[in-house]
VMD Tcl script that draws the C-alpha trace (Angstrom):
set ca {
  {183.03 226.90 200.11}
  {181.58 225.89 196.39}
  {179.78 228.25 193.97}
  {176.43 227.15 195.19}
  {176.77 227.47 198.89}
  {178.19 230.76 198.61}
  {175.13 231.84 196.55}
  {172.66 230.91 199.28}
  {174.72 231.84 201.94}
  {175.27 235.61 200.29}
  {171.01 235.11 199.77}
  {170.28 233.87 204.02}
  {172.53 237.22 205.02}
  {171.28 239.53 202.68}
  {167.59 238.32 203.97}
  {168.50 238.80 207.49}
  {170.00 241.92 207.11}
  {167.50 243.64 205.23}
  {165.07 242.17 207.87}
  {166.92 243.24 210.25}
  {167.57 247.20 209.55}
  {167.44 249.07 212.91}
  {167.76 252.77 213.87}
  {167.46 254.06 210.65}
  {171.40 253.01 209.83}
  {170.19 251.98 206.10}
  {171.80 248.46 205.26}
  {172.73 246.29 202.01}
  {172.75 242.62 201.66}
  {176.52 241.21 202.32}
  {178.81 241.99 199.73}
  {176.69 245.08 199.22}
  {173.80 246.38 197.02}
  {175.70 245.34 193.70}
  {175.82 242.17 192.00}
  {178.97 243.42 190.11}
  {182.02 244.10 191.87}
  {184.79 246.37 190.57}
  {187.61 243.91 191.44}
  {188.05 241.25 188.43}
  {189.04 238.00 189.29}
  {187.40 235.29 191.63}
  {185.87 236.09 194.83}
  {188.28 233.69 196.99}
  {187.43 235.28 200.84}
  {183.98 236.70 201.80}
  {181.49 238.67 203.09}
  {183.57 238.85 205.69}
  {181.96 241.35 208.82}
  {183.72 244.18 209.89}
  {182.33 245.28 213.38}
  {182.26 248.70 214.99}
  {183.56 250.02 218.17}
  {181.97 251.62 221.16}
  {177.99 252.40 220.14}
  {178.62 250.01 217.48}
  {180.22 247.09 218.89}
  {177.59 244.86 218.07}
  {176.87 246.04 214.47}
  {178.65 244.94 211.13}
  {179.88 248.09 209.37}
  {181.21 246.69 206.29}
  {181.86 243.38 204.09}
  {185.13 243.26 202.76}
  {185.34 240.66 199.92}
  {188.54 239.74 198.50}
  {189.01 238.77 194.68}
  {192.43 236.64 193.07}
  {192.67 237.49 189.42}
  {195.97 235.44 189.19}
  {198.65 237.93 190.16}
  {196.77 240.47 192.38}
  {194.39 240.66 195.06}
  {191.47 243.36 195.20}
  {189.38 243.71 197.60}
  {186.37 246.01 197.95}
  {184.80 247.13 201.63}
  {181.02 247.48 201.43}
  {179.05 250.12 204.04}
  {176.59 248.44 206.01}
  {175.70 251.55 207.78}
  {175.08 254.92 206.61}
  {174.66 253.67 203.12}
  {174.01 256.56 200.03}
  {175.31 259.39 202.94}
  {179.12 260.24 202.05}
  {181.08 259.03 205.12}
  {184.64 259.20 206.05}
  {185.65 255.80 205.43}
  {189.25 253.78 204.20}
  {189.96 250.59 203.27}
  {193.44 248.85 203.35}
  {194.62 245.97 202.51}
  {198.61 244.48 202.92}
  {200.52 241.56 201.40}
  {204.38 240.67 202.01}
  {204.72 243.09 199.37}
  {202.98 246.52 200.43}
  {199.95 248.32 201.01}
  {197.27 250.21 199.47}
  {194.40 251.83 200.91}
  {191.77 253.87 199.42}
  {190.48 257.23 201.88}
  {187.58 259.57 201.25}
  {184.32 260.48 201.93}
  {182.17 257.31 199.98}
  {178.52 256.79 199.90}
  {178.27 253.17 199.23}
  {182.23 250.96 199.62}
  {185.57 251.77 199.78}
  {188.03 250.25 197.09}
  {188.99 248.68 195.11}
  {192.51 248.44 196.55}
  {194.70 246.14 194.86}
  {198.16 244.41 195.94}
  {200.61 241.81 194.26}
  {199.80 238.71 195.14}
  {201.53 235.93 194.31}
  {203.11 233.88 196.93}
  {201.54 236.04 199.63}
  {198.51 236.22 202.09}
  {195.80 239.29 202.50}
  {195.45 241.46 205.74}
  {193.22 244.07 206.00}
  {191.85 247.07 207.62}
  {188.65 249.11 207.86}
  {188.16 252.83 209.34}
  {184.90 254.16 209.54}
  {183.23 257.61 210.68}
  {179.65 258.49 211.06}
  {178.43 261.86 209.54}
  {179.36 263.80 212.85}
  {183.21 263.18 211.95}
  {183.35 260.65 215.09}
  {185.04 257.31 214.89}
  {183.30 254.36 214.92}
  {185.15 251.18 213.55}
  {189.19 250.90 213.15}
  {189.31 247.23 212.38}
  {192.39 245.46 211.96}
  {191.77 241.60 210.20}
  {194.95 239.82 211.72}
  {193.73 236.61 210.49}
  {196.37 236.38 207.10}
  {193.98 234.75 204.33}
  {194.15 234.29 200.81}
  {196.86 232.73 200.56}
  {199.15 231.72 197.15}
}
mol new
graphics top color blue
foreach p $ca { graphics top sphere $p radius 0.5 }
foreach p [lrange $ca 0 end-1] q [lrange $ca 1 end] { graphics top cylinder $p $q radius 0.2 }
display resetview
């Protein structure tokens, strides 16, 4: 997807979930509230949804976007839900090299989380907990992306 038609795609979600806030669950355009990431590099994969389980099936909890800087990918998991309350939340992601995740209690993303790279493709995984302590995502991207 080009430059351009990321832009307005990023713009038509953000839109749609602002309009759409429900429940009081607080939510931030895809990608999340910052137009500044703290991965360098090019976004090459993203927004991409992360849904819930149980109660939250049908809701997005996080955007994971995925950056290249040339010899590493970072990626950065954005809260959709319960955004500005400290959460239990962790982001991982894997390469044919390793892992790294990132655990704590964050207010607004997870990450960044960084891995090698080169010659490899991205998997990923979100955990999520709502301010009771319960469980309510443990999302496992299987789909290998980012590729090179």
């Amino acid at each position: 997807m080009n430059a351009s038609r990321r832009r307005v795609t990023r713009a038509v979600l953000s839109a749609v979930l602002v309009a759409g806030t429900a429940g009081g669950l607080g939510v931030v355009g895809a990608g999340g509230a910052s137009a500044s990431s703290p991965c360098s590099g090019t976004l090459v994969w993203g927004p991409t949804p992360f849904y819930g389980e149980g109660a939250y099936s049908n809701t997005v909890v996080a955007y994971v976007d995925t950056y290249w800087d040339g010899s590493s990918n970072c990626e950065v998991a954005y809260k959709n839900v319960f955004v500005g309350q400290p959460t239990r939340m962790d982001l991982t992601i894997w390469t044919n090299y390793g892992s790294t995740d990132d655990p704590g209690y964050w207010s607004y993303y997870a990450g960044p989380v960084s891995e090698p790279g080169a010659g490899s493709c991205v998997w990923e995984e979100v955990d999520m907990w709502d301010p009771s302590g319960h469980e309510i995502a443990q999302e496992y991207d299987n789909s290998p992306h980012s590729c090179g």
